[in-house]
C-alpha positions, -999 to +999 in steps of 0.1 A: +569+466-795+545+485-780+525+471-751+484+468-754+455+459-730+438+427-731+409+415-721+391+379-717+359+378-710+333+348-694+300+341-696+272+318-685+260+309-716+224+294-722+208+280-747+193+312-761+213+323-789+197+360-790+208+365-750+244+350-753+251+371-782+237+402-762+254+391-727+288+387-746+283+421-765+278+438-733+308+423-719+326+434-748+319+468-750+330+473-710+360+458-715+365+481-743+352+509-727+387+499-698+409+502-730+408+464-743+422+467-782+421+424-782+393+408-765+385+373-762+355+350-761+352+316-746+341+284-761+307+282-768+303+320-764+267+323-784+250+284-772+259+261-747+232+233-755+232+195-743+229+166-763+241+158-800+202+165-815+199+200-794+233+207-808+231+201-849+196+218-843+208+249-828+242+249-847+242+271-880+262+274-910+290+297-917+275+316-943+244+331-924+257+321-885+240+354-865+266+357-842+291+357-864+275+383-885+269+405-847+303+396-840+316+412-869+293+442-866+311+449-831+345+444-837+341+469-868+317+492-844+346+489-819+375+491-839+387+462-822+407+427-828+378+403-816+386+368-810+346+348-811+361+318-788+337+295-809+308+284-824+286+259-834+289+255-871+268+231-893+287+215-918+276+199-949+283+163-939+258+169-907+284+175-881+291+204-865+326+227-862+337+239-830+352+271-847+372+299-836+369+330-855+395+363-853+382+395-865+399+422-874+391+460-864+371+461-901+352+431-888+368+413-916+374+374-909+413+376-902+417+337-892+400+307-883+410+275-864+383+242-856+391+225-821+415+198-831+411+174-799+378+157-789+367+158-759+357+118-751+359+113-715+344+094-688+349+115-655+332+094-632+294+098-612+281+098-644+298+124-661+305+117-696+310+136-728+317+123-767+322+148-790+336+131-810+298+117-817+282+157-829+316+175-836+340+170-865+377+179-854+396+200-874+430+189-888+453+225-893+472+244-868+463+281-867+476+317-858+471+350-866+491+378-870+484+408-846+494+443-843+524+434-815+528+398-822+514+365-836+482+351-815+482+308-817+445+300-813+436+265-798+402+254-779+394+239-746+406+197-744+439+209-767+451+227-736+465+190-727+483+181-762+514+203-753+534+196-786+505+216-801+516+251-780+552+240-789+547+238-830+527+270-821+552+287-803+582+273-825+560+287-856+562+324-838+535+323-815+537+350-791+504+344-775+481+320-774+444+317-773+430+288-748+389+298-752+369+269-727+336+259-713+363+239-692+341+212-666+337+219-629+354+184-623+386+192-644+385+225-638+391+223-601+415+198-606+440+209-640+431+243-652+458+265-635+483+243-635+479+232-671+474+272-682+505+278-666+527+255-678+521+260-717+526+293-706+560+284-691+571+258-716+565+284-744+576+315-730+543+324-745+512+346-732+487+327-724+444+341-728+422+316-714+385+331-715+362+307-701+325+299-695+313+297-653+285+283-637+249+259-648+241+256-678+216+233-705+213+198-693+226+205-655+266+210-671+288+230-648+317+247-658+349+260-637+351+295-647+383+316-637+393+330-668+431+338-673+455+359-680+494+342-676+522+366-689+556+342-705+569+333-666+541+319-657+526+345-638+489+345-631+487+383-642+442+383-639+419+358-630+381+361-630+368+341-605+335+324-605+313+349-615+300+362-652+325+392-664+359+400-677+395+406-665+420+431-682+456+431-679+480+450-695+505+429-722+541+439-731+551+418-758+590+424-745+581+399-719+583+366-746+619+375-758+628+380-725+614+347-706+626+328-734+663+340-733+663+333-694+646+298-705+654+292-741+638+258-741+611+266-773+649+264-791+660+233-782+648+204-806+673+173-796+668+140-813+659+109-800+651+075-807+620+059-792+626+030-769+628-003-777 
């Protein structure tokens, strides 16, 4: 299999849909420009807004969603796989998707996946978040197939429901997709070491593109988008600051961590205890 660039890219997303779609374009098109053929969004690429009113108000349906639609108009522009990390989308019961989108290098809508785990969490000082209240969670497990592999896309608060990466990964997975506007809290305190180990306990790539700095409503978020290659290995890492990271992927790598490791083949009943 031959071996590809990727690139993950992070943002400081406001809550100004026109400049978010512009920043991340911009993004795009430099990492493209370095020889990215996959690049990858974070969560909440196109609005980071506060508050379950600002959110349904901002939030827009599939059908007519502009980012989506620029998105598209990139990736085809490009000749690109384009992974959207997500967006807000309105629903017909009133609640709002947080969707991932893949696109293909025709801008065509190759797969989709909506964040499965709610973030509801009390974090201390204050800090709390229910999105369960504004977000309906989706229900499917997701992948996509890719020109050197299979790509399982997840969201943000999955990244600590590890039997999720394992179905993935067990389903063919070669890579996975970890797109986050991941807190400055948990960030500090769980975001490598969780990155690295469904990395390790897949034998899996691992893109983590992620939002960074302030945003709507005083919200800070950790930044330090990832790239982890099947060991484990921290292969890019973006730091604090809006950009992107690039590293070079040899999908070789999977077969080989997991026949050191071959752990993603071991499935050994067992009762519950009593």
């Amino acid at each position: 299999m031959v071996s590809f660039v990727a690139a993950c890219i992070q943002v400081n997303a406001s809550n100004d849909l026109a400049a978010n779609i512009a920043a991340a374009s911009d993004l795009t098109r430099k990492a493209v420009a370095q020889g990215a053929a996959l690049v990858l969004m974070p969560e909440n690429v196109s609005m980071m807004e506060w508050g379950r009113e600002n959110v349904v108000a901002k939030a827009l349906p599939e059908e007519r969603h502009t980012a989506l639609t620029a998105f598209q108009a990139l990736a085809k522009e490009l000749s690109i796989w384009l992974h959207c990390g997500s967006l807000s989308v309105l629903l017909p019961s009133g609640k709002v998707a947080n969707r991932t989108y893949v696109l293909d290098p025709s801008g065509k809508v190759a797969a989709q996946y909506d964040k499965i785990h709610m973030f509801d969490v009390d974090l201390g000082k204050g800090e709390t978040y229910r999105e369960s209240a504004t977000f309906a969670a989706g229900n499917e497990m997701s992948s996509v197939d890719l020109p050197w592999g299979k790509l399982g896309l997840t969201i943000c608060y999955d990244l600590r429901f590890p039997h999720l990466y394992r179905q993935l990964a067990q389903a063919g997975a070669d890579f996975l997709t970890i797109p986050a506007a991941f807190t400055q809290i948990t960030g500090e305190a769980h975001w490598h070491v969780l990155q690295r180990a469904r990395a390790i306990e897949t034998g899996c790539f691992v893109f983590a593109p992620a939002q960074t700095g302030t945003h709507a409503g005083g919200r800070k978020t950790y930044g330090h988008a990832l790239i982890i290659n099947p060991w484990g290995e921290v292969l890019a890492d973006a730091g604090t600051e809006p950009g992107f990271i690039t590293a070079t992927i040899d999908p070789a790598e999977v077969a080989k961590a997991r026949g050191r490791v071959p752990a993603i083949n071991l499935n050994v009943p067992f009762a519950a205890q009593r």
